[in-house]
C-alpha positions as CSV (number, residue, x, y, z in Angstrom):
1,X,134.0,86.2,94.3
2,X,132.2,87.8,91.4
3,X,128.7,86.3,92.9
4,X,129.5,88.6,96.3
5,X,130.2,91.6,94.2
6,X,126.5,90.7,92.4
7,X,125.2,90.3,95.6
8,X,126.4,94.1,96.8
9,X,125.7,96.4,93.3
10,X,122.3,94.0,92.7
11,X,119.5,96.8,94.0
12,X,116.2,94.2,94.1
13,X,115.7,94.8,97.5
14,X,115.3,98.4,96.7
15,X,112.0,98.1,95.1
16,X,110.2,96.4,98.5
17,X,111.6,99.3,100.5
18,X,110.3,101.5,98.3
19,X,106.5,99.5,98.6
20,X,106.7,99.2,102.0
21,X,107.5,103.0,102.7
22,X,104.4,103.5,100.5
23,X,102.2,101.5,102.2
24,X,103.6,102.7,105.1
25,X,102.2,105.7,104.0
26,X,99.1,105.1,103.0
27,X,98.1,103.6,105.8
28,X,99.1,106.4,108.3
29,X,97.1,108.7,105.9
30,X,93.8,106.2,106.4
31,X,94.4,106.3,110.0
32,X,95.1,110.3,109.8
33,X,91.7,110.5,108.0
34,X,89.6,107.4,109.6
35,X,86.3,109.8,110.0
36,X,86.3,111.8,106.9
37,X,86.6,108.4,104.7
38,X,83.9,106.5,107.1
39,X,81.4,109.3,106.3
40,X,82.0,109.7,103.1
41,X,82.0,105.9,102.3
42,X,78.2,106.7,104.8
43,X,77.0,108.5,102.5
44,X,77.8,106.6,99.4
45,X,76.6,103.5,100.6
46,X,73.2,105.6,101.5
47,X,72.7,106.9,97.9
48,X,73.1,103.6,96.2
49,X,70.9,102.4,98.5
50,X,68.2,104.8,97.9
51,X,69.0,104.6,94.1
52,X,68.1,101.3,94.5
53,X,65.1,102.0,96.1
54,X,63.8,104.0,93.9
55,X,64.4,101.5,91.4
């Protein structure tokens, strides 16, 4: 009995929720902003690359 009242207060599970929520998240945002972060990343990428050319 005291192993099924462990079982209901323990709050473990409470913790991947909370991860998956986030990720949840974080993903959507990604998606939201798909473009912006492609073009950015673009243009990153194309300095280095230059940098390195110039090298």
């Amino acid at each position: 009995m005291n192993k099924l009242k462990q079982f209901l207060v323990e709050e473990d599970g409470i913790g991947v929720v909370e991860i998956i929520l986030i990720l949840l998240v974080l993903v959507g945002l990604i998606i939201l902003f798909k473009s912006q972060i492609t073009s950015i990343l673009a243009d990153v990428f194309k300095n280095i690359r230059d940098s390195i050319d110039s090298l």
